[in-house]
mmCIF file as gemmi writes it, N, C-alpha and C atoms, coordinates in Angstrom:
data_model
loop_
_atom_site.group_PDB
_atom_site.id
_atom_site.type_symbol
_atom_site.label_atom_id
_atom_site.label_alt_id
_atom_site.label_comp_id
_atom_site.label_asym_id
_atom_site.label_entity_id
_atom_site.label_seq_id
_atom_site.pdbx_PDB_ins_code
_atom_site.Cartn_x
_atom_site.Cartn_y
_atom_site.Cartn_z
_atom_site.occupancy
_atom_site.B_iso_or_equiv
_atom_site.pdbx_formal_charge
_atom_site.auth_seq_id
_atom_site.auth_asym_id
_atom_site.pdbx_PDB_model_num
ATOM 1 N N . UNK Axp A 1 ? 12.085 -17.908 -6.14 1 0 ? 1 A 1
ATOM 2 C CA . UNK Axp A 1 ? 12.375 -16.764 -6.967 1 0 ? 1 A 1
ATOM 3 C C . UNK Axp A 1 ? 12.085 -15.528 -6.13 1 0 ? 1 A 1
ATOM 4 N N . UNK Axp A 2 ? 13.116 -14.866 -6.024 1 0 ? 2 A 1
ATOM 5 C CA . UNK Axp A 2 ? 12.849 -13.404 -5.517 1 0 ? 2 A 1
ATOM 6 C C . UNK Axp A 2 ? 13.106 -12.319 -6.205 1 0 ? 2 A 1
ATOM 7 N N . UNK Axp A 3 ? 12.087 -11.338 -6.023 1 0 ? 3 A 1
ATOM 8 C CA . UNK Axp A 3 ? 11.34 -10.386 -7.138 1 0 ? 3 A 1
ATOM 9 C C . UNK Axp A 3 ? 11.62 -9.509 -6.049 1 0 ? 3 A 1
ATOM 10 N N . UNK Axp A 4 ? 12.146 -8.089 -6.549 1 0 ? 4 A 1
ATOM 11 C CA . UNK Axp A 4 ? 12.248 -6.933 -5.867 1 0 ? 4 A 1
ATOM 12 C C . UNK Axp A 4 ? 11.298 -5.632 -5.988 1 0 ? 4 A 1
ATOM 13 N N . UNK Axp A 5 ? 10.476 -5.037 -5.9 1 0 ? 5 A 1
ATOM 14 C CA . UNK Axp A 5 ? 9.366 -4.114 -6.913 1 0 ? 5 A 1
ATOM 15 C C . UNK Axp A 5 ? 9.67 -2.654 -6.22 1 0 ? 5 A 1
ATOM 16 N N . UNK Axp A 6 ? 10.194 -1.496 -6.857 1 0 ? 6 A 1
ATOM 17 C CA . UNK Axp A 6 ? 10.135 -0.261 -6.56 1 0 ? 6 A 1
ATOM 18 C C . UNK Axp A 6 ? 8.413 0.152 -6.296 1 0 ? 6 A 1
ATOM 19 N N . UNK Axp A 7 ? 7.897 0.635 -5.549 1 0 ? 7 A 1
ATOM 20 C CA . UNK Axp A 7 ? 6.626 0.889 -5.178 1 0 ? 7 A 1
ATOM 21 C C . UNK Axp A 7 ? 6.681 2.965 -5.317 1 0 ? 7 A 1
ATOM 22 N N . UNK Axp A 8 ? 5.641 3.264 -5.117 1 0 ? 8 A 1
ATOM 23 C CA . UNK Axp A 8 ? 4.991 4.352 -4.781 1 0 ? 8 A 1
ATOM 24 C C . UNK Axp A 8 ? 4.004 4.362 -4.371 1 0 ? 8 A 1
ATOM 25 N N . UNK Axp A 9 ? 3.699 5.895 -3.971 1 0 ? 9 A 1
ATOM 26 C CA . UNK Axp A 9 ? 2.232 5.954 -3.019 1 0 ? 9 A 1
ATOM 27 C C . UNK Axp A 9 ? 0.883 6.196 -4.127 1 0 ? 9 A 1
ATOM 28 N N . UNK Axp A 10 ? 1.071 6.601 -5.076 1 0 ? 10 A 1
ATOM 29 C CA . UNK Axp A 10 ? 0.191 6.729 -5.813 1 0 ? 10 A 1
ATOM 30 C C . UNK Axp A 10 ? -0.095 5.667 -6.832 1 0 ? 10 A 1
ATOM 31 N N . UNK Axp A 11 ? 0.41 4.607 -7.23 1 0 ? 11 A 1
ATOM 32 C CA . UNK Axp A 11 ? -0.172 3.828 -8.254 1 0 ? 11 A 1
ATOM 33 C C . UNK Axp A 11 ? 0.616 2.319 -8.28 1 0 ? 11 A 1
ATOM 34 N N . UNK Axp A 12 ? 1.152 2.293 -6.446 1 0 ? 12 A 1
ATOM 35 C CA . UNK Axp A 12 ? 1.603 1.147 -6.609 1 0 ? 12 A 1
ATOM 36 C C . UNK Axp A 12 ? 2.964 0.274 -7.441 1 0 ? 12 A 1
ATOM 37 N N . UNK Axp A 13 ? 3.098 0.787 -9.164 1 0 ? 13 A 1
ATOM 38 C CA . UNK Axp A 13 ? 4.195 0.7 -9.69 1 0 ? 13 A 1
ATOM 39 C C . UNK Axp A 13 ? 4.498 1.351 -10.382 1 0 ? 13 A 1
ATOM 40 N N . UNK Axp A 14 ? 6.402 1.92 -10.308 1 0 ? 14 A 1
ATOM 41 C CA . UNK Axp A 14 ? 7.119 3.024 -10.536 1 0 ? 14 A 1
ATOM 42 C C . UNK Axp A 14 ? 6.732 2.653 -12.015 1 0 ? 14 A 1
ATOM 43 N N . UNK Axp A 15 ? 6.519 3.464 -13.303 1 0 ? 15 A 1
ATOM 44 C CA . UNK Axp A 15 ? 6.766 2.978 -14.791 1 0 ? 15 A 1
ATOM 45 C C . UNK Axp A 15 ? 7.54 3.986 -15.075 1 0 ? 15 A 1
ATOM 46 N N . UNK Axp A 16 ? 8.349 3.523 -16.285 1 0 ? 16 A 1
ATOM 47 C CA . UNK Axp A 16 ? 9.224 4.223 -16.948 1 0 ? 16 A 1
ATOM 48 C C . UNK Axp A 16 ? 8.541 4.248 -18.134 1 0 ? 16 A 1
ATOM 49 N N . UNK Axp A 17 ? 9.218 5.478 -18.824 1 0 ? 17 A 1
ATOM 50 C CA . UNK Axp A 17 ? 8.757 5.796 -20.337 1 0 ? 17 A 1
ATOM 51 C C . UNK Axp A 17 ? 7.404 4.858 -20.391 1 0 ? 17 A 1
ATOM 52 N N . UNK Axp A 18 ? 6.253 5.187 -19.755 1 0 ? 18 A 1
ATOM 53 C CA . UNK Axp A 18 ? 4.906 5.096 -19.734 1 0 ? 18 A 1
ATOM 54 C C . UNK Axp A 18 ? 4.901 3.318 -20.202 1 0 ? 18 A 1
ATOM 55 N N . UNK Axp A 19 ? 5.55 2.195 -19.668 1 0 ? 19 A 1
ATOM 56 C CA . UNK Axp A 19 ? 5.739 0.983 -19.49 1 0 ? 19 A 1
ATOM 57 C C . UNK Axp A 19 ? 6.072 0.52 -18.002 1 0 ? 19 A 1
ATOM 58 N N . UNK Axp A 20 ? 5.151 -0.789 -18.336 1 0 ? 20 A 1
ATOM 59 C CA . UNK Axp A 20 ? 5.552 -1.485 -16.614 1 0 ? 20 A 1
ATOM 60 C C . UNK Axp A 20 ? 6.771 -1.904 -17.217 1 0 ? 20 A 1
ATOM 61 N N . UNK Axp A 21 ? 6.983 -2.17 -15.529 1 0 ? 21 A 1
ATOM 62 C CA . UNK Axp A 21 ? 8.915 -2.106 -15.272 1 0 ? 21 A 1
ATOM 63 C C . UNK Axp A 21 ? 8.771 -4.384 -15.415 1 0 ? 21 A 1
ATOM 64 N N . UNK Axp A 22 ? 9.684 -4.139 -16.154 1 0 ? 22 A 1
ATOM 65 C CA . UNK Axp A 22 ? 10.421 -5.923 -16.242 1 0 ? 22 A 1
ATOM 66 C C . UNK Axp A 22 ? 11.258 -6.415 -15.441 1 0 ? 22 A 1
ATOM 67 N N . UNK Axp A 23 ? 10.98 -7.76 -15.093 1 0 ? 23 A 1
ATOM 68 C CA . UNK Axp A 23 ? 11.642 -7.921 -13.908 1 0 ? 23 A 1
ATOM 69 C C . UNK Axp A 23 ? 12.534 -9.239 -14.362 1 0 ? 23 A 1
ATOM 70 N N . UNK Axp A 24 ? 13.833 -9.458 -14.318 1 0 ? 24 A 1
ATOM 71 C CA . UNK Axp A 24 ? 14.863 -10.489 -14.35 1 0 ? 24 A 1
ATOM 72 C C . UNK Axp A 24 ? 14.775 -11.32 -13.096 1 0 ? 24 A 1
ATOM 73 N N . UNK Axp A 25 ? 14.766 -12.343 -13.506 1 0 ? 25 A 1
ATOM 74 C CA . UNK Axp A 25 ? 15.041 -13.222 -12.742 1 0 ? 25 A 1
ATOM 75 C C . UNK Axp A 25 ? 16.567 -14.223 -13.174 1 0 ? 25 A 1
ATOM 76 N N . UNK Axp A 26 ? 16.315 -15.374 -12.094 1 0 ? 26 A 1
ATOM 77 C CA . UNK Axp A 26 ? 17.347 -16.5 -12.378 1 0 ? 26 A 1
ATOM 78 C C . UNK Axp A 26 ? 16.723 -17.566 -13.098 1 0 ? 26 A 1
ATOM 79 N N . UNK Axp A 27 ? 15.028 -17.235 -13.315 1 0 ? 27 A 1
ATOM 80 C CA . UNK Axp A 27 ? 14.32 -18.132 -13.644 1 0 ? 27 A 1
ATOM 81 C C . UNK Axp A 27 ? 13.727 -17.79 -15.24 1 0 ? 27 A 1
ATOM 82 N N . UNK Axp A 28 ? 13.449 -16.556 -15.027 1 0 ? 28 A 1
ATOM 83 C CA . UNK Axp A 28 ? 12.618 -15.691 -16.218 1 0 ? 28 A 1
ATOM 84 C C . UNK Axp A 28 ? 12.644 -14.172 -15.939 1 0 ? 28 A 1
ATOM 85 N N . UNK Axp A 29 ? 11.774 -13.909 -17.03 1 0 ? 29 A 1
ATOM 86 C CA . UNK Axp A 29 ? 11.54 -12.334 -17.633 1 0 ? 29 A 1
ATOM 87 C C . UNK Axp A 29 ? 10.027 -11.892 -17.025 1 0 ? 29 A 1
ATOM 88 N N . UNK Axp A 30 ? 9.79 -11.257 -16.605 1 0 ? 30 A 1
ATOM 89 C CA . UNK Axp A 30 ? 8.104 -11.285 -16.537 1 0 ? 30 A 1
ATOM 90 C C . UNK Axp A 30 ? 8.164 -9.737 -16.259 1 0 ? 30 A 1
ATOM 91 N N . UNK Axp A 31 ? 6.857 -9.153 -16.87 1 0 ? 31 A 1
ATOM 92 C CA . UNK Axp A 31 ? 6.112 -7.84 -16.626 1 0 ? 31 A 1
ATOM 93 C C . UNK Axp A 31 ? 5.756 -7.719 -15.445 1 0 ? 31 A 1
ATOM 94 N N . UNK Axp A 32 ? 5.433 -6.817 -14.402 1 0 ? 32 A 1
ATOM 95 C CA . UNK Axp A 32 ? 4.869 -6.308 -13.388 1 0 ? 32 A 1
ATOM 96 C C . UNK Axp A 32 ? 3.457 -5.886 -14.036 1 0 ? 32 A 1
ATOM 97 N N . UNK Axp A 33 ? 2.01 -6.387 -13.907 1 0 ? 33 A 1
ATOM 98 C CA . UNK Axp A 33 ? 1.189 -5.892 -14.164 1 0 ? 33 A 1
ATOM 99 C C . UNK Axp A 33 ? 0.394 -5.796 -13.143 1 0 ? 33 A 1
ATOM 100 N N . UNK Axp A 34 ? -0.638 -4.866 -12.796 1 0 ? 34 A 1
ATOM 101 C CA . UNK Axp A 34 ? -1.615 -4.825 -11.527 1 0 ? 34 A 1
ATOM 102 C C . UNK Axp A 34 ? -2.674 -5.996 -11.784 1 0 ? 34 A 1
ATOM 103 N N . UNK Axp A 35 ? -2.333 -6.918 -12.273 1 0 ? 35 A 1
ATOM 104 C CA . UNK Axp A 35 ? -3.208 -8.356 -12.116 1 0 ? 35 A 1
ATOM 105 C C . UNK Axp A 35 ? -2.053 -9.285 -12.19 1 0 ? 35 A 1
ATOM 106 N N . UNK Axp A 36 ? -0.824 -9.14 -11.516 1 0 ? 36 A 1
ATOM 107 C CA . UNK Axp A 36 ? -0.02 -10.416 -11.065 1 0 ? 36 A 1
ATOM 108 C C . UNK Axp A 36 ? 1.344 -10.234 -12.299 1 0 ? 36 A 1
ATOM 109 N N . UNK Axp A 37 ? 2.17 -11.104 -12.297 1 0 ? 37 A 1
ATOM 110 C CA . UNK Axp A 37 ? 3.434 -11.367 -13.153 1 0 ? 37 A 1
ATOM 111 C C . UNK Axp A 37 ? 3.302 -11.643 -14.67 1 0 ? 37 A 1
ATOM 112 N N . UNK Axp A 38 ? 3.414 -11.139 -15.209 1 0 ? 38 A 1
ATOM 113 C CA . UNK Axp A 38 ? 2.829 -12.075 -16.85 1 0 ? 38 A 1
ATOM 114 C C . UNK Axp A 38 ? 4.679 -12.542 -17.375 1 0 ? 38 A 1
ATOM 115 N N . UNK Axp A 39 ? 4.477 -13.723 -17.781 1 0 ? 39 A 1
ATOM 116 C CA . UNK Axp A 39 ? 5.531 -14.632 -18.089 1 0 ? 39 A 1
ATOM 117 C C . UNK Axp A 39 ? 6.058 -13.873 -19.397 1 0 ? 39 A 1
ATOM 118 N N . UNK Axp A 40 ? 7.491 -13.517 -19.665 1 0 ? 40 A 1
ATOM 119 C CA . UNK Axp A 40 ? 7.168 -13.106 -20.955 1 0 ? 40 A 1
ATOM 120 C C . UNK Axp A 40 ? 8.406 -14.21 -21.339 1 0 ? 40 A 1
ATOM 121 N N . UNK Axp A 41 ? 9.707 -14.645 -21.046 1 0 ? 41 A 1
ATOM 122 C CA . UNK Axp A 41 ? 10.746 -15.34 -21.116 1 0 ? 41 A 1
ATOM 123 C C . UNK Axp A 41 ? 11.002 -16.41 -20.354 1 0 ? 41 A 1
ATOM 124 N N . UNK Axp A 42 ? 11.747 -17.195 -20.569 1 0 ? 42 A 1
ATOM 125 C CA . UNK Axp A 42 ? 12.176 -18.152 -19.802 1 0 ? 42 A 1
ATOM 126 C C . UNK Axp A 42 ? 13.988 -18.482 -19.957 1 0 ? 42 A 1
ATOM 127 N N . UNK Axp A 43 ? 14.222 -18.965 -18.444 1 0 ? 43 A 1
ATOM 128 C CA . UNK Axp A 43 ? 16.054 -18.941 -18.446 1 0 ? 43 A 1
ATOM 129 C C . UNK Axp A 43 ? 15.916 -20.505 -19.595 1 0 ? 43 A 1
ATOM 130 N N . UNK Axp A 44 ? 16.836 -20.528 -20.677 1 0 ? 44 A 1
ATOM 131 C CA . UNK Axp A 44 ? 17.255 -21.933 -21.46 1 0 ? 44 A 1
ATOM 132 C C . UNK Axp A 44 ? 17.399 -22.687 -20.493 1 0 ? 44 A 1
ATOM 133 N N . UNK Axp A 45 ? 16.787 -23.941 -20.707 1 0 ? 45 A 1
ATOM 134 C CA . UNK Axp A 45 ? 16.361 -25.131 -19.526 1 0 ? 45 A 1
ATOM 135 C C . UNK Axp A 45 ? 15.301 -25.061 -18.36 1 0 ? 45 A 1
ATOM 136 N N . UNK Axp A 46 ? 15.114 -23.856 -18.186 1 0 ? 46 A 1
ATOM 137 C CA . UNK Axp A 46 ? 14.421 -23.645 -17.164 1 0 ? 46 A 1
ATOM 138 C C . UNK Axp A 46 ? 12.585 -24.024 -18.095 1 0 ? 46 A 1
ATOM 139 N N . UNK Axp A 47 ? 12.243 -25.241 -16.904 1 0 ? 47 A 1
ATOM 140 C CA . UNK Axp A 47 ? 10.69 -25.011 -17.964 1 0 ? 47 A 1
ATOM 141 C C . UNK Axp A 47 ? 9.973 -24.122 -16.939 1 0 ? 47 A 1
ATOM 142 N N . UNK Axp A 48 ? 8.696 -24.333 -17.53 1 0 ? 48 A 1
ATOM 143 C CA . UNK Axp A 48 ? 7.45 -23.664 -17.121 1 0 ? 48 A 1
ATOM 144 C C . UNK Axp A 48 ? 6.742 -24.179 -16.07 1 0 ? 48 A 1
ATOM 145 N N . UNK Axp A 49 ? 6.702 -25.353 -15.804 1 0 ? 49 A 1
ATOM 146 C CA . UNK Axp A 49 ? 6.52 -26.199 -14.261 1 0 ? 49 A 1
ATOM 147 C C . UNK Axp A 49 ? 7.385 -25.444 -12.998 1 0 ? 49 A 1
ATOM 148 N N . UNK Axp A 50 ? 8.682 -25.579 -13.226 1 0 ? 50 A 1
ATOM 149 C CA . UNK Axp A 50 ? 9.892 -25.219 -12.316 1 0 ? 50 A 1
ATOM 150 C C . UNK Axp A 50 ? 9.515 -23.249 -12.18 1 0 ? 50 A 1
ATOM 151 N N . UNK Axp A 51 ? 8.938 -22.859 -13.193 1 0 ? 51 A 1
ATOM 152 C CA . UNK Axp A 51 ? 8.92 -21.348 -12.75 1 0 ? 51 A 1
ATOM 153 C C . UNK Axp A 51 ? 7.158 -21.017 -11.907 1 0 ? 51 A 1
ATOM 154 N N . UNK Axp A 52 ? 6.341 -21.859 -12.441 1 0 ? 52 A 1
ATOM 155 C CA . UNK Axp A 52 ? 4.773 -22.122 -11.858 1 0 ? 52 A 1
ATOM 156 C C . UNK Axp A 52 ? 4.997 -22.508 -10.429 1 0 ? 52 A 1
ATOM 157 N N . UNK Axp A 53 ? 6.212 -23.549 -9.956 1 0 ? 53 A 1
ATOM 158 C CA . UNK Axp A 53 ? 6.306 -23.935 -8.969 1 0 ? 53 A 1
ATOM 159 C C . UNK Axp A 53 ? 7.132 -22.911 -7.863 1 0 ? 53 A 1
ATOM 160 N N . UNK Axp A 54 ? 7.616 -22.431 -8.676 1 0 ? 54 A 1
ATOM 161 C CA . UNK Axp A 54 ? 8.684 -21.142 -7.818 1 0 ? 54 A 1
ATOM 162 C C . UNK Axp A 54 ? 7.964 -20.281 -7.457 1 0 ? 54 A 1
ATOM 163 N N . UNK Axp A 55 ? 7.119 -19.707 -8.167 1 0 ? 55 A 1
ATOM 164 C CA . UNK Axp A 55 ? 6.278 -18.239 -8.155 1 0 ? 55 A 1
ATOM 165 C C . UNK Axp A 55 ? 5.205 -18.609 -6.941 1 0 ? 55 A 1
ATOM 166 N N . UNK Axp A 56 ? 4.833 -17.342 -6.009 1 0 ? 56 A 1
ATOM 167 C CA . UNK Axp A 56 ? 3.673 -17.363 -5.256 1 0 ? 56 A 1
ATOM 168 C C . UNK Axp A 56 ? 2.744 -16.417 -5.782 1 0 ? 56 A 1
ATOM 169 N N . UNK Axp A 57 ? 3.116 -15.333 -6.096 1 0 ? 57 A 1
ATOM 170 C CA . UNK Axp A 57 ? 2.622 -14.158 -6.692 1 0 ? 57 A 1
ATOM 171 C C . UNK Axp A 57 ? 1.242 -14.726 -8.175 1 0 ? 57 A 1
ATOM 172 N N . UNK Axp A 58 ? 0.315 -14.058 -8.491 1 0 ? 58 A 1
ATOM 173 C CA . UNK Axp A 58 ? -0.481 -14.955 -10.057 1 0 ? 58 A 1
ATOM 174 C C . UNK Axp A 58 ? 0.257 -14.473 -10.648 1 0 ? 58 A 1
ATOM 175 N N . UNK Axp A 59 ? 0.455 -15.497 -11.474 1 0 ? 59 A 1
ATOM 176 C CA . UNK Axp A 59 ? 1.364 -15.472 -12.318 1 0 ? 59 A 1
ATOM 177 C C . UNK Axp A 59 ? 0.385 -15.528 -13.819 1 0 ? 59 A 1
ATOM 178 N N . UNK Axp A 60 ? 0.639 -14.484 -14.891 1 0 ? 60 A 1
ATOM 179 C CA . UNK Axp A 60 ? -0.035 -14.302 -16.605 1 0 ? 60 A 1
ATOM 180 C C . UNK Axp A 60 ? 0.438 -15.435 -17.22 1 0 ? 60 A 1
ATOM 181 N N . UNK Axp A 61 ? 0.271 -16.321 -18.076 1 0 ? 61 A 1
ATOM 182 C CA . UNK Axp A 61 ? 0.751 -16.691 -18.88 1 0 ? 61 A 1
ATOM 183 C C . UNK Axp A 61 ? 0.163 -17.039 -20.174 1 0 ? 61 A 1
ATOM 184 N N . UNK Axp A 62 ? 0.51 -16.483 -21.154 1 0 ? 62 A 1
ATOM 185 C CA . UNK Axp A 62 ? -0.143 -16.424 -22.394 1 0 ? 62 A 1
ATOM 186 C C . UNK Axp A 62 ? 0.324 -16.678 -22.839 1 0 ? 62 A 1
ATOM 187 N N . UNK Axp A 63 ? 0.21 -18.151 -24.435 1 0 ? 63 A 1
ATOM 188 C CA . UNK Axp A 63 ? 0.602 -18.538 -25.202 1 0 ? 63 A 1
ATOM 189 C C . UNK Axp A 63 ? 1.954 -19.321 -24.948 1 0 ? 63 A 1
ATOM 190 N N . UNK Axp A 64 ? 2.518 -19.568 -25.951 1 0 ? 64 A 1
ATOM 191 C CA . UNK Axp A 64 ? 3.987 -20.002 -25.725 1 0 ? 64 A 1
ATOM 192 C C . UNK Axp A 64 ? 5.2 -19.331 -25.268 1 0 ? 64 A 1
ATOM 193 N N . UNK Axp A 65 ? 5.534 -19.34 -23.896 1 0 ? 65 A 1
ATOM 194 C CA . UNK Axp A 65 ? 6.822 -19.077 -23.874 1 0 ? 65 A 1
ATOM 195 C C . UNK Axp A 65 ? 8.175 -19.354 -24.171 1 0 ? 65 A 1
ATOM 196 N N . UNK Axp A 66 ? 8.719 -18.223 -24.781 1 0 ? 66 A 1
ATOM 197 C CA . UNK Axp A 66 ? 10.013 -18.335 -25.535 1 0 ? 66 A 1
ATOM 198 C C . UNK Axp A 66 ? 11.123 -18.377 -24.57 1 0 ? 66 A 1
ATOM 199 N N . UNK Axp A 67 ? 12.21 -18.882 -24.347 1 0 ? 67 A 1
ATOM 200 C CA . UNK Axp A 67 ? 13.598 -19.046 -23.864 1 0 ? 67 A 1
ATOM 201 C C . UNK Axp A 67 ? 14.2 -17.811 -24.505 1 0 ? 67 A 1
ATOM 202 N N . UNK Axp A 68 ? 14.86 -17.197 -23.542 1 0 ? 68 A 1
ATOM 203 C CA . UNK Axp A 68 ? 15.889 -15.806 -23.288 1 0 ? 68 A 1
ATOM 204 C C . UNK Axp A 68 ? 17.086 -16.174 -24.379 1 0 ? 68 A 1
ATOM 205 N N . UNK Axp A 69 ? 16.98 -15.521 -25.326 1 0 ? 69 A 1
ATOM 206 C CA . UNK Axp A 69 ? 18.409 -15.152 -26.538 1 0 ? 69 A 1
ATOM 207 C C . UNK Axp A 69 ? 19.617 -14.931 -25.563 1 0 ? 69 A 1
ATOM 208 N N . UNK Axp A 70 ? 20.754 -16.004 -25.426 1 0 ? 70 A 1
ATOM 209 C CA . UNK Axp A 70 ? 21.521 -14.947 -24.36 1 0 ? 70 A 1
ATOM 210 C C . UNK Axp A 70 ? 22.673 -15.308 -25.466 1 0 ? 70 A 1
């Protein structure tokens, strides 16, 4: 999985309208937080092993993740 992150010099990540920026994947949805990726979606079929195994970055994961409405 490759993750692209707009940076700055002052705080590390760009936010918009005072929110961390979300990041799409081919795999999932996840937040940019300054303690690692937090899981928020998942691609339909794609489990949670296959995205644990993809990711190098810590990865959040709280509770049950839901599959992407597409």
């Amino acid at each position: 999985m490759v993750i692209h992150l707009e940076t700055d010099s002052f705080n590390g990540l760009k936010r918009r309208n005072n929110k961390l920026p979300k990041k799409r994947t081919e795999l999932a949805v996840l937040t940019v937080t300054p303690k690692g990726f937090k899981l928020l979606e998942r691609t339909p079929g794609v489990s949670l092993e296959r995205i644990i195994a993809s990711t190098e970055a810590e990865l959040i994961i709280e509770g049950e993740i839901p599959e992407m409405q597409i």
